[in-house]
N, C-alpha and C positions, 0 to 999 in steps of 0.2 A: 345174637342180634345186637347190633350196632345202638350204643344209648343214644336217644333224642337229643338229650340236652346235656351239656356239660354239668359237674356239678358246679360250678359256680353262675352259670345261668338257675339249675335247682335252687340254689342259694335266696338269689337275687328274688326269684318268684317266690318263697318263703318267705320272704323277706317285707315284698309289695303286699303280700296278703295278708299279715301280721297287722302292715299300717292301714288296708283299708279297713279293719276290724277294729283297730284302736279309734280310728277317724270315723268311725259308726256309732260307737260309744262316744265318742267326746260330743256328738252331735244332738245323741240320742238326750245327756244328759243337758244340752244347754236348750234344748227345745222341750224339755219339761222346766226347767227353770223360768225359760220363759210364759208358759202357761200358767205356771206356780204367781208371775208378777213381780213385783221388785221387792216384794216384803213377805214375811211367813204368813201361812193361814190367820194363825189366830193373832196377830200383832194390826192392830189400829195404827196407817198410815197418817201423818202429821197433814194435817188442813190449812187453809189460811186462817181459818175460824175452827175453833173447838165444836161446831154442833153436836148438842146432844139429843137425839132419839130417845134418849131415856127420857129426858125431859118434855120434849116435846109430842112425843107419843104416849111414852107411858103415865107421865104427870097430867098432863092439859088435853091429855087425848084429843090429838088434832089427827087426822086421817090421812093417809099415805096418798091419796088424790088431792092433796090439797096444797103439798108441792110439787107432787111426781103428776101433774095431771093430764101427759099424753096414757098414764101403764094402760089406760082400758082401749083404747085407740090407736097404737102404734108399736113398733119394735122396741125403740127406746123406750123407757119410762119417764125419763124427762129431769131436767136439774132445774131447780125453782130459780128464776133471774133474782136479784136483790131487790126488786119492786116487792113479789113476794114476801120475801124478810121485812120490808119495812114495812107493810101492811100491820105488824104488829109491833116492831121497834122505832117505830117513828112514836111509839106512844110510851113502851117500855122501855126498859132499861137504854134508856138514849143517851146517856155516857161511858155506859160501860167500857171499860178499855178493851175487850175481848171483840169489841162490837166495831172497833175503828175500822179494821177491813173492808166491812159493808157499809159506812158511813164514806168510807172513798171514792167506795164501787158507784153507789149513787151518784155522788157529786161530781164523779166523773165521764162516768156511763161504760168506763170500765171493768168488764166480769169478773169475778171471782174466778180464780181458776183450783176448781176441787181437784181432786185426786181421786181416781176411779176407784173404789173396791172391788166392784163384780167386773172386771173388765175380759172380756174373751178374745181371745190372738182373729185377726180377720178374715179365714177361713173359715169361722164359724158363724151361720146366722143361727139367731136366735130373736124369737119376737115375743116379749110379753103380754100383747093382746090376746094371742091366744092361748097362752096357759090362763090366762086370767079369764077368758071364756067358757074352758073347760073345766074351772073349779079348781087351780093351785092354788096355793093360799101361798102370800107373800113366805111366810115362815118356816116352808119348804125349803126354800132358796134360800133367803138370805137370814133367817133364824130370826129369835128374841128380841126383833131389833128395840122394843120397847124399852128393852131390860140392858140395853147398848150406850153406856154415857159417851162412848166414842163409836163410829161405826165399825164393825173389823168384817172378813170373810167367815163365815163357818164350815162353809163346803171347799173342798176342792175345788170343784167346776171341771174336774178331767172328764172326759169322754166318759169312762166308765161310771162314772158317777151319775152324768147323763142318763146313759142306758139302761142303769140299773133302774129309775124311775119310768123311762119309754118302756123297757118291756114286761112291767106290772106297775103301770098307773093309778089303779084304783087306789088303792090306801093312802094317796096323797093329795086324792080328790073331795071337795068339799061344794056344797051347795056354792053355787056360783054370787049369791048374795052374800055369801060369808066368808067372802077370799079374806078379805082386810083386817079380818078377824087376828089378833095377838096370839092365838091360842093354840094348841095343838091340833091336828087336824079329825085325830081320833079322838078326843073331847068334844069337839063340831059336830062328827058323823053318830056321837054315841045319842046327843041331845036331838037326834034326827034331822043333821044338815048335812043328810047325802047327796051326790053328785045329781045333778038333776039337766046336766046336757051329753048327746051322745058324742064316743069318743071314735076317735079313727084305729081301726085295728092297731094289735104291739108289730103287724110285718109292716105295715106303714109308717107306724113310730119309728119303726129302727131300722129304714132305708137310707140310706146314704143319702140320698140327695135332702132327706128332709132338715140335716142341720147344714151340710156341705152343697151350695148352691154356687 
């Protein structure tokens, strides 16, 4: 039987398949890179302003609603304008040199422009009102932020990481009055702040459309 292909057509299709394989992997890799963000997990991105969470959460215990105050009411959580900030440095530390950013921002109505930590590529929704709903505690997601003199990520945030939470939800659930809580979630649930709203099955958790919309 007469060959189809010469070999050097053989070649050539060896050849093409090799690089869409390579160009799969090169793809593969810079679209986890960019999921990963411009900087490593645990590395705290540079801000205009050093804020500290440790300070301000775990020192003076001020509450996560008290910048972030769409988290119970919307997708985003919310970035505090510098009106906020100065509610309390218009009286504190009003020199501080660390502080010049937000004394500009004011004077000129200029924002701050922060740097995202938790940021997801925009194929992905995700809404914190209703993990906030159904009992996650901030400290699931974005960890010890008390204990954070700088913010940093703690999770991944890959898919997997996702799922691994949607398809056994319980153990990260906590009375819905004690999301804000600094604390571990199984120290909440042990003092009897179990989940106390019902949740949507794990085959509804983990359907496609529920993060990809």
């Amino acid at each position: 039987m007469a060959q189809v292909f010469s070999e050097r057509a053989v070649l050539l299709l060896k050849l093409a398949g090799l690089a869409c394989v390579g160009l799969l992997a090169t793809a593969s890799v810079v679209a986890y890179q960019h999921l990963q963000g411009p900087y490593s997990q645990a590395e705290a991105p540079a801000q205009p302003v050093p804020f500290s969470h440790k300070h301000h959460v775990g020192d003076d215990g001020i509450d996560c609603r008290y910048c972030h105050d769409s988290v119970e009411t919307a997708s985003f959580a919310g970035i505090p304008s510098t009106h906020v900030c100065m509610t309390c440095h218009s009286q504190l530390f009003t020199d501080a040199p660390m502080l010049e950013p937000v004394r500009h921002s004011i004077a000129t109505g200029e924002p701050l422009r922060w740097i995202r930590v938790h940021d997801l590529p925009d194929f992905v929704y995700f809404d914190h009102s209703i993990h906030i709903r159904k009992g996650v505690g901030c400290i699931e997601c974005h960890g010890a932020v008390d204990q954070m003199p700088l913010m940093r990520r703690v999770a991944s945030l890959d898919m997997q990481w996702c799922l691994e939470c949607h398809r056994n939800p319980e153990p990260h659930r906590r009375a819905s009055a004690r999301v804000f809580e600094m604390r571990p979630t199984s120290e909440v649930r042990a003092e009897g702040g179990m989940p106390d709203t019902p949740i949507a099955s794990t085959r509804r958790l983990t359907d496609c459309s529920t993060c990809h919309r």
